[in-house]
C-alpha positions in Angstrom: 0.0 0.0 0.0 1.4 3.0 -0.6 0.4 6.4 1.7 -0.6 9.6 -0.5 0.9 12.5 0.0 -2.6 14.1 1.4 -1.9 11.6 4.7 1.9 12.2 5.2 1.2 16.1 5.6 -1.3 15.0 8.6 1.8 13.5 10.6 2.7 15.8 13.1 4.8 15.3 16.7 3.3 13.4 19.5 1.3 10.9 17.1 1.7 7.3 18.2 4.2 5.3 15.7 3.5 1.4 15.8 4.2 -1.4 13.7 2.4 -3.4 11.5 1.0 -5.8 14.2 -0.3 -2.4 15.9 1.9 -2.5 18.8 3.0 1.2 19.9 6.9 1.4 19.0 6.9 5.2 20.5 5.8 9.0 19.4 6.6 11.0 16.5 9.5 13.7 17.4 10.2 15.3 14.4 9.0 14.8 10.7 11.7 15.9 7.9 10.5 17.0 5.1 11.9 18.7 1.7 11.1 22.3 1.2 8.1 22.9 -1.1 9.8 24.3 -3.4 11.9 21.7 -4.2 11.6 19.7 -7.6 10.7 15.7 -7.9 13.2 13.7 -9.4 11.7 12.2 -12.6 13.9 9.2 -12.4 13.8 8.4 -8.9 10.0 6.5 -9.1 7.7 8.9 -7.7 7.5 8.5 -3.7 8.7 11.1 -1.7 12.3 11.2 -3.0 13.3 14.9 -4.5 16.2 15.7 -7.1 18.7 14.3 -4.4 17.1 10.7 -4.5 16.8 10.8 -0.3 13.7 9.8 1.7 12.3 12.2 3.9 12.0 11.0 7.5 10.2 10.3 10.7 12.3 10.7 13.7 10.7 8.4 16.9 11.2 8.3 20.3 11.0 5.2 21.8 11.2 4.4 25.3 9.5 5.2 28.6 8.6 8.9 28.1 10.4 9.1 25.3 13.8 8.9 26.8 14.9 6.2 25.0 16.7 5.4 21.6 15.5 7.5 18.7 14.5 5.8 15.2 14.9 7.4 12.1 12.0 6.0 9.5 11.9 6.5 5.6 8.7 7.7 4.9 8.8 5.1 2.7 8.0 2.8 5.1 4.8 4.1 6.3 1.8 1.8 5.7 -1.0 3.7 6.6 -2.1 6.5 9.3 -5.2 6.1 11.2 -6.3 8.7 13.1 -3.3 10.0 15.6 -1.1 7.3 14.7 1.0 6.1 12.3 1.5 2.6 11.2 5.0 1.3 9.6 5.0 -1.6 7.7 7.0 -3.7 9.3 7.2 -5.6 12.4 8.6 -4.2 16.0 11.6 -7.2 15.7 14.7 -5.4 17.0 16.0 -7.0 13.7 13.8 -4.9 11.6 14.5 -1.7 13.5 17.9 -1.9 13.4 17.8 -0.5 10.1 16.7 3.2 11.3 18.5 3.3 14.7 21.2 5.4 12.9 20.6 9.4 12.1 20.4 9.4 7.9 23.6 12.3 7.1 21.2 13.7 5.0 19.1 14.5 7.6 20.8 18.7 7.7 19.2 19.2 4.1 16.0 18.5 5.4 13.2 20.8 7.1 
């Protein structure tokens, strides 16, 4: 399933992020998004990805009051949002989340 565009501009801090088996992974800290004004990439598939060919990004905070470790999920990987929270399409397995427990480098171009 992929999320339109219309829903991704809903997400905002505080929602609920769980995974696909609905179990509450933490809260949305930060959304990074391209500016506006920047141009889609006409070979980089549609999506979210700009002229640069990055994601843009959820930052989560996991953990008792959000003092644990932070996430850092492609929006790519957003099933669906329901209401005040967002669903990722994969399971809660530290295995799968290992993949956005590091801060994307390209995260300084973002807004």
């Amino acid at each position: 399933m992929v999320v339109h565009e219309h829903y991704l501009g809903r997400i905002q801090s505080g929602m609920d992020v769980c995974d696909s088996r609905g179990s509450r992974l933490g809260s949305v800290a930060r959304v990074y998004r391209y500016d506006s004004n920047d141009e889609p990439d006409e070979h980089a598939g549609g999506g979210t990805a700009t002229a640069v060919g990055y994601d843009e990004v959820l930052e989560v905070k996991t953990g008792m009051l959000g003092l644990g470790k932070r996430l850092y999920v492609p929006f790519s990987s957003i099933q669906e949002i329901v209401s005040d929270s967002v669903f990722l399409s994969i399971g809660g397995f530290d295995s799968e989340l290992d993949q956005f427990k590091h801060r994307p480098e390209y995260l300084d171009k973002l807004h």
